[in-house]
C-alpha positions in Angstrom: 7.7 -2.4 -20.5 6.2 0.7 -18.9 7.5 2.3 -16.0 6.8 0.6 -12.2 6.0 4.2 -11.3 3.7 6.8 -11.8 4.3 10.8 -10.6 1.1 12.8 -11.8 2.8 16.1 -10.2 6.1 17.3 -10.4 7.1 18.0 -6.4 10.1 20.9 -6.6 10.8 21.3 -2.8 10.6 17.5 -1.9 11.5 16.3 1.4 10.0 12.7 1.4 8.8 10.2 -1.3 5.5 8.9 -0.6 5.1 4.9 -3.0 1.8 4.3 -2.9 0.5 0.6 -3.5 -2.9 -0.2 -4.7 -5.5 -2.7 -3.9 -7.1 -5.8 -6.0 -7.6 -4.7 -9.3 -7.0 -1.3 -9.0 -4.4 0.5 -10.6 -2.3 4.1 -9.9 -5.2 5.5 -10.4 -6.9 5.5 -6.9 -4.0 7.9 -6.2 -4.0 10.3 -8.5 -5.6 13.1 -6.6 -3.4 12.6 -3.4 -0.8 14.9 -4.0 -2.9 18.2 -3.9 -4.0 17.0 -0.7 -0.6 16.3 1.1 2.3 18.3 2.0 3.8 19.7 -0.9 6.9 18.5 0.0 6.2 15.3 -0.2 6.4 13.1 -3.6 3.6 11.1 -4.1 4.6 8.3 -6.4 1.7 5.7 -7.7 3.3 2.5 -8.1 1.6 0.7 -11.4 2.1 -2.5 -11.7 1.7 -5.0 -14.4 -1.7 -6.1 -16.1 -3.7 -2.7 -15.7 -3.3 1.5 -16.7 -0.4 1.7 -19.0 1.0 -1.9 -18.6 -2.2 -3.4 -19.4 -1.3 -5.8 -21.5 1.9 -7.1 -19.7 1.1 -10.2 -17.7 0.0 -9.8 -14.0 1.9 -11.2 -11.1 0.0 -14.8 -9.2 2.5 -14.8 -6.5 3.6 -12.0 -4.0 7.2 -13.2 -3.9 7.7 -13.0 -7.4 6.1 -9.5 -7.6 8.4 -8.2 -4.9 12.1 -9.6 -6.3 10.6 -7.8 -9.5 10.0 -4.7 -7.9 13.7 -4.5 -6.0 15.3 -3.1 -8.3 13.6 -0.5 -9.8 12.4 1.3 -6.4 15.9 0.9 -5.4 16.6 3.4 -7.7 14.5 5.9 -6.1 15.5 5.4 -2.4 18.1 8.2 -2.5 15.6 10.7 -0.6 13.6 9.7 2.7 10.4 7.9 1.4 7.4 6.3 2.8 5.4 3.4 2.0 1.4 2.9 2.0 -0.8 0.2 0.8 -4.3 -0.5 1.1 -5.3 -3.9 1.1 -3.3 -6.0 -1.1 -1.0 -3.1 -1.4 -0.7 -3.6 2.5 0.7 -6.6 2.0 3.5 -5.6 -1.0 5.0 -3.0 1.2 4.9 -5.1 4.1 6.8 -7.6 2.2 9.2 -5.0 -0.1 10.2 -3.4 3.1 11.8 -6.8 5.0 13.1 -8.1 0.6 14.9 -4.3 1.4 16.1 -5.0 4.7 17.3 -8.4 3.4 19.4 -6.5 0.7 20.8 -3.7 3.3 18.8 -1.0 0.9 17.8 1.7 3.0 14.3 1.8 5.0 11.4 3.5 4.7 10.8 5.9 7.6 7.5 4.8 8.4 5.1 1.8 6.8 1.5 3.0 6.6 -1.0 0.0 6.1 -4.9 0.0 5.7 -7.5 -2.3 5.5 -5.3 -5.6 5.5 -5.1 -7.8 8.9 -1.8 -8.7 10.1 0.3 -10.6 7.9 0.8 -13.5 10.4 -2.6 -13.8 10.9 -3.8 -16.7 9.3 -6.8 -16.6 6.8 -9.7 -19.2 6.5 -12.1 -17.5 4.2 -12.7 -19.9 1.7 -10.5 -19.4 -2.3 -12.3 -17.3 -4.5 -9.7 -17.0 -7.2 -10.7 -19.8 -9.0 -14.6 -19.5 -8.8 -16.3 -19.2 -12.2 -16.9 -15.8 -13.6 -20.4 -15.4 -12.9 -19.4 -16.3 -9.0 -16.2 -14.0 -8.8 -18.4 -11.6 -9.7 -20.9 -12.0 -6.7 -17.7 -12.2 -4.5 -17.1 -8.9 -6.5 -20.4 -7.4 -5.7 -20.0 -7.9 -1.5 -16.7 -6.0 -1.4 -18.6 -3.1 -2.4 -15.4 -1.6 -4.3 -16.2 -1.8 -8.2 -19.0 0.2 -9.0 -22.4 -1.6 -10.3 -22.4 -0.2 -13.5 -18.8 -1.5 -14.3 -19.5 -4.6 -12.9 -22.8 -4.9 -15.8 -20.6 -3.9 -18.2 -19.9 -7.5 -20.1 -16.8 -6.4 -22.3 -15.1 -4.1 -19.8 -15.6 -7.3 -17.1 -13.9 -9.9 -19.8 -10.8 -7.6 -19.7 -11.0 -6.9 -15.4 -11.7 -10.4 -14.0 -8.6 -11.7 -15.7 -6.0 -9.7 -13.7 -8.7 -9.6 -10.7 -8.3 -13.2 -10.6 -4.6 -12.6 -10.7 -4.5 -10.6 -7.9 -7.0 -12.6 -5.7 -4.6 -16.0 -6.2 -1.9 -13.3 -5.4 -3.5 -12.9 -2.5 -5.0 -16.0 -1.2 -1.8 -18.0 -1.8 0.3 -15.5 0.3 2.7 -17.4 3.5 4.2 -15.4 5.9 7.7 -16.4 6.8 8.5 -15.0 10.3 11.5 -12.8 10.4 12.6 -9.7 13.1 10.2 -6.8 13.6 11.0 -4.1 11.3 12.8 -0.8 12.6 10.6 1.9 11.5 7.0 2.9 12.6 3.6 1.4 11.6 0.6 3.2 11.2 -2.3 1.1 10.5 -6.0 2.4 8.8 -9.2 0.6 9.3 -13.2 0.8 8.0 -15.5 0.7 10.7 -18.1 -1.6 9.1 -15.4 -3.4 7.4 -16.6 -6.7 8.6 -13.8 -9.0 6.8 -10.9 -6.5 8.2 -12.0 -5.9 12.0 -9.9 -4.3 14.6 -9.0 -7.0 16.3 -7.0 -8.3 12.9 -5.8 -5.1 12.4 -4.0 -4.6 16.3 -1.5 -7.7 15.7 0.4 -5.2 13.1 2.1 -3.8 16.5 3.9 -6.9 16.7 6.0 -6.0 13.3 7.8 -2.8 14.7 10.3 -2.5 17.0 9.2 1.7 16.9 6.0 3.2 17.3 2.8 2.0 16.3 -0.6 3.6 15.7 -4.4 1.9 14.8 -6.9 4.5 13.8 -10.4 3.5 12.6 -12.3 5.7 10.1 -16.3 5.0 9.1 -16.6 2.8 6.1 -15.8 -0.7 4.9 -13.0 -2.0 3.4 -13.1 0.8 1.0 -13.2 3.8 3.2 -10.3 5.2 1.6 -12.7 6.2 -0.9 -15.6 6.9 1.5 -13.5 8.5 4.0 -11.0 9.9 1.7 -10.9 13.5 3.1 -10.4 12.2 7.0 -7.1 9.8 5.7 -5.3 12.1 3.6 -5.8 14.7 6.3 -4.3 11.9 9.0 -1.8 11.0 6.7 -0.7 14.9 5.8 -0.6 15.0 9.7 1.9 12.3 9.9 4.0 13.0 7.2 4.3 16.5 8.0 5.6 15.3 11.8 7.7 13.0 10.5 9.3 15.6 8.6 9.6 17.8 11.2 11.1 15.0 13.2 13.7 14.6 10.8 14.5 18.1 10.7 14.7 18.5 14.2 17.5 15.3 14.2 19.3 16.8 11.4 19.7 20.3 13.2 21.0 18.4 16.7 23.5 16.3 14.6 24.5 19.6 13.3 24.5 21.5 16.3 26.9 18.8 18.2 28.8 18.4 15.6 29.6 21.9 15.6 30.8 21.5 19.5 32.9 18.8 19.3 
């Protein structure tokens, strides 16, 4: 089996772990530029799970609780630094649901849970299935999200092996339950597209209700795929964030240290 993760540059003054989870179909891929755009200390980590880049020809996960117990333990062995989670999409949803499987197992929590482009989890969806449409139809369904490129989508053998595992990930999606449990302890920053009419703001608010900390909703022009559109303004939000959180940390560390030092 190939590794669950994917670290395309090697971080040598890390201070944070940044896991990044993908979207429907996509892969570690979409991230592999991030890292020259962040802090650099901070670790950015593509998670690539099974069914596409090096594990293509493992056998993709159809249901999200499944794909979490799976993940547990390997990411648990990488929780011994301060780390981050983001997701866009149905990435959203895995680190929504990894964080409280984490919480469940008293493994330590991320310091902050960055989601984009997926409404709240408890929010309940009544767009029609489209997992199980015929091929020529998921493809149509395909075309409206405006996230795989046309001439990838005209491309006959390259869509035989794609609409496989996006079929997989679309039942992974569509047969999701939320199970209410506490609010989580640590900060949610949420990302939305402007024009992304399936993903408004008003589905994207309710995330507030998941934190007992802080919580942030920022809007950025695009649809559901402005973190390609609107790649520049994100990662330079996101650098903003993570480089205050560190700071924040920093700034605890040194007044533990401090009164430690008077007592």
């Amino acid at each position: 089996m190939a590794p669950w993760f994917v670290r395309r540059q090697q971080c040598l003054q890390r201070r944070l772990r940044l896991f990044c989870f993908p979207y429907a179909g996509g892969g570690s891929l979409i991230f592999r530029q991030w890292a020259e755009r962040l802090p650099h200390n901070v670790e950015v980590i593509a998670v690539e799970l099974p069914g596409r880049g090096a594990r293509l020809k493992e056998r993709p996960f159809y249901r999200l609780r499944d794909l979490v117990v799976a993940l547990i333990d390997p990411i648990s062995q990488l929780l011994d630094v301060p780390y981050v989670f983001f997701g866009h999409s149905m990435g959203a949803m895995i680190a929504f649901e990894l964080t409280r499987a984490l919480r469940r197992c008293n493994l330590p929590q991320p310091e902050q849970l960055f989601v984009s482009g997926r409404p709240a989890p408890h929010i309940v969806d009544l767009e029609r299935l489209t997992f199980n449409l015929p091929d020529t139809e998921l493809v149509v369904e395909l075309k409206k999200l405006n996230g795989t490129p046309p001439e990838v989508l005209s491309h006959l053998e390259l869509m035989e092996v794609m609409l496989p595992l996006i079929r997989a990930d679309f039942e992974l999606v569509q047969t999701y339950e939320y199970l209410a449990e506490g609010p989580l302890e640590c900060p949610i920053a949420v990302f939305g597209g402007v024009k992304d009419i399936d993903v408004p703001e008003c589905k994207l608010w309710p995330w507030c209700e998941h934190t007992s900390s802080d919580f942030s909703l920022r809007m950025l022009e695009g649809d559901h795929f402005f973190l390609k559109s609107s790649r520049n303004e994100l990662l330079s939000l996101l650098s903003q964030d993570l480089t205050s959180l560190m700071n924040c940390r920093m700034g605890r560390w040194l007044s533990d240290k401090s009164r430690a030092l008077l007592t």
